[in-house]
NURO-513517 format. One record per residue: x, y, z of N, C-alpha, C, CB in turn; residue in one letter; chain. Coordinates in steps of 0.2 Angstrom, whole numbers, plus 5000, padded with zeros to 4 digits. Glycine has a CB too. Example, Ala and Ser with C-alpha at 12.3 -4.5 7.8 and 13.67 -1.06 7.14 Angstrom:
NURO-513517
- 5066,4972,5039,5062,4978,5039,5066,4984,5039,5057,4978,5045,A,A
- 5064,4989,5035,5068,4995,5036,5064,5000,5039,5070,4997,5029,S,A
//
This chain:
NURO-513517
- 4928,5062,5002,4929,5056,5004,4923,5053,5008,4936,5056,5008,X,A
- 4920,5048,5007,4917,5045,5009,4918,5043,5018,4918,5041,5005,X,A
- 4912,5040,5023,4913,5040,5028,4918,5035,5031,4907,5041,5029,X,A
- 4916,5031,5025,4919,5024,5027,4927,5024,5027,4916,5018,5021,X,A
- 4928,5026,5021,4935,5030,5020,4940,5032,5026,4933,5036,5015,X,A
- 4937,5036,5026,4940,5042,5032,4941,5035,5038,4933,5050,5035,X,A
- 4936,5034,5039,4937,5029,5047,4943,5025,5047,4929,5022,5049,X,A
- 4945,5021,5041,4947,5017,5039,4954,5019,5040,4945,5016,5034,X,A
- 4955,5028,5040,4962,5030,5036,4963,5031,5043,4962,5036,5028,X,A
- 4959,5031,5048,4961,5034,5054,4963,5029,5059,4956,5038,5057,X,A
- 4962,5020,5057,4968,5016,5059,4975,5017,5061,4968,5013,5054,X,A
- 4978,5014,5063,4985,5014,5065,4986,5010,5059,4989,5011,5073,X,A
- 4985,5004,5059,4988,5003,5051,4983,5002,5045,4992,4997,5052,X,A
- 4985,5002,5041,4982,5004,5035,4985,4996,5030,4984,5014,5032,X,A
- 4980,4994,5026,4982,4992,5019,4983,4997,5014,4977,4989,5015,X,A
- 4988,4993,5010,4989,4997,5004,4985,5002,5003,4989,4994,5000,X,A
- 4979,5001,4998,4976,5004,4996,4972,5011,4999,4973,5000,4993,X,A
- 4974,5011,5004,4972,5017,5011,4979,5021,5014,4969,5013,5019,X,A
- 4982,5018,5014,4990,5019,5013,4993,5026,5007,4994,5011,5011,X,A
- 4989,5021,5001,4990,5026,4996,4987,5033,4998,4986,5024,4990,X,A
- 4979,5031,4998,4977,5039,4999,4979,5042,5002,4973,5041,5000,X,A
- 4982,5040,5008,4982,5044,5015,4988,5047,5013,4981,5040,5023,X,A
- 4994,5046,5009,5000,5048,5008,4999,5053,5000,5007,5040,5009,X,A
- 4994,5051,4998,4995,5052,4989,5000,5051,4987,4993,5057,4985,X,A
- 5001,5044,4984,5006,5041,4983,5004,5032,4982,5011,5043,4988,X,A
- 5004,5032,4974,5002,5026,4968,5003,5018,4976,5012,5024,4957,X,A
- 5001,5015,4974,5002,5006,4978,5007,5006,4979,5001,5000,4976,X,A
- 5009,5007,4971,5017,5003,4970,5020,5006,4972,5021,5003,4964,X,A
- 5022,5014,4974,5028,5017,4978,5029,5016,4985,5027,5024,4978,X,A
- 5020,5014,4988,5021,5012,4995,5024,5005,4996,5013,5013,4998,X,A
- 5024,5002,4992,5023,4995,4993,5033,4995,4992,5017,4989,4987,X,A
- 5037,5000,4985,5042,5001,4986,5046,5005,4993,5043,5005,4981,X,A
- 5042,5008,4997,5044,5011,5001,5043,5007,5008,5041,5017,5000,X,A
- 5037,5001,5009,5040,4997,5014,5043,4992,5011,5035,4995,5018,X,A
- 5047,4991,5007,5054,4985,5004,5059,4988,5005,5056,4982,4996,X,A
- 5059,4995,5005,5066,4998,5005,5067,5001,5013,5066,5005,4998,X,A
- 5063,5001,5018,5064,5001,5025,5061,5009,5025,5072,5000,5028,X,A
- 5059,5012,5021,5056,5018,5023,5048,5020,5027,5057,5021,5017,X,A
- 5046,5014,5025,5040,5014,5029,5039,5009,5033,5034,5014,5026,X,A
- 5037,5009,5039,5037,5001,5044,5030,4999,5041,5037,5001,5054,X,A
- 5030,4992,5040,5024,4987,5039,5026,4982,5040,5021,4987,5033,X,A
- 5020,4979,5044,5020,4972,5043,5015,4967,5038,5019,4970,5049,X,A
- 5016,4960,5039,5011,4956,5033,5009,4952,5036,5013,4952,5027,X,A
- 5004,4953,5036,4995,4948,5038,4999,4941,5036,4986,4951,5030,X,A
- 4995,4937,5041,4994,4931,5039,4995,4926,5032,4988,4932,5041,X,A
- 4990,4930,5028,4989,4930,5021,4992,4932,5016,4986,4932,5019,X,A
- 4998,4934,5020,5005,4940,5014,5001,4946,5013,5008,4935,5003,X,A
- 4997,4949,5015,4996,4956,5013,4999,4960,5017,4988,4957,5011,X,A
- 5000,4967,5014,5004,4971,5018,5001,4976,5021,5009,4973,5015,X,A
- 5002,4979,5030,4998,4985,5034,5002,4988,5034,4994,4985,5041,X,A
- 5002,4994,5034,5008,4999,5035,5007,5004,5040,5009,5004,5029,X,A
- 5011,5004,5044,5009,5009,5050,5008,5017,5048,5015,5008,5057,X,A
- 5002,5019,5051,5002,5026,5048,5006,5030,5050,4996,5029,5047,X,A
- 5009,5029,5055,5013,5035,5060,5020,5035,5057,5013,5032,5070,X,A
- 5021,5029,5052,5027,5030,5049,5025,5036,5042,5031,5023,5047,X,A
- 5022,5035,5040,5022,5039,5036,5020,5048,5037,5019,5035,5033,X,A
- 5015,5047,5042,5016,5055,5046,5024,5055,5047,5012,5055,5055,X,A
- 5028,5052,5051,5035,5055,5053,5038,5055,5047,5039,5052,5059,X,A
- 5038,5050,5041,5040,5049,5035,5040,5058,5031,5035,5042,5032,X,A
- 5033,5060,5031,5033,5066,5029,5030,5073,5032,5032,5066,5024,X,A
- 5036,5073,5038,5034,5078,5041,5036,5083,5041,5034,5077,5046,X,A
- 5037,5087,5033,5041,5093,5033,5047,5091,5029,5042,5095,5040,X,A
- 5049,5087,5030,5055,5083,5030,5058,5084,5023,5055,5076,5032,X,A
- 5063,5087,5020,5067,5088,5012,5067,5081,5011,5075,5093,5010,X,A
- 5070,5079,5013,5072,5071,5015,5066,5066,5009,5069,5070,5026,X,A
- 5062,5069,5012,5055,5061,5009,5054,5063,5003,5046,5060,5014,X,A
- 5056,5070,4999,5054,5070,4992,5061,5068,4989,5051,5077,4989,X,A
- 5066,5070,4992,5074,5066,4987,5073,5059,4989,5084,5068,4990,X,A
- 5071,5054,4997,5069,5049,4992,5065,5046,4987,5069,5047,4995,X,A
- 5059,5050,4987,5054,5047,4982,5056,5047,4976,5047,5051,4982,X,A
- 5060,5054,4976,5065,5054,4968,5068,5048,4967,5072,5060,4969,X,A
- 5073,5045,4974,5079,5041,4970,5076,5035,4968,5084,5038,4975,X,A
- 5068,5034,4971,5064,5028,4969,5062,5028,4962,5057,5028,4973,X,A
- 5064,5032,4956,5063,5034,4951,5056,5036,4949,5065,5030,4948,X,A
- 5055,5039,4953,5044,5042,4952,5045,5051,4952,5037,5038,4964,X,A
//
């Protein structure tokens, strides 16, 4: 991973596309996962979506939990 990368991913919140990597897991699941309330994010100005990264640490923290939802998400 790049330097730039890493700085990026160490934000509190993240775009999508950093979101992804940091969780591995496609845009689309993340971007399913903050509509469906499982991840907290908010939207920029511009409608684009930041996702707090702390939800997704507690999102999968161990948790059986976060792979039967990803299941019910159909992924």
């Amino acid at each position: 991973m790049s330097p730039v990368v890493s700085h990026r991913i160490l934000r509190r919140w993240l775009k999508i596309s950093d979101a992804s990597r940091y969780a591995g897991l496609s845009p689309k699941t993340i971007k399913r996962m903050l509509t469906k309330g499982y991840l907290r994010g908010e939207r920029t100005p511009g409608g684009h979506w930041r996702v707090d990264r702390e939800s997704i640490d507690e999102y999968f923290s161990g948790d059986q939990k976060a792979l039967e939802i990803v299941r019910s998400l159909g992924l």
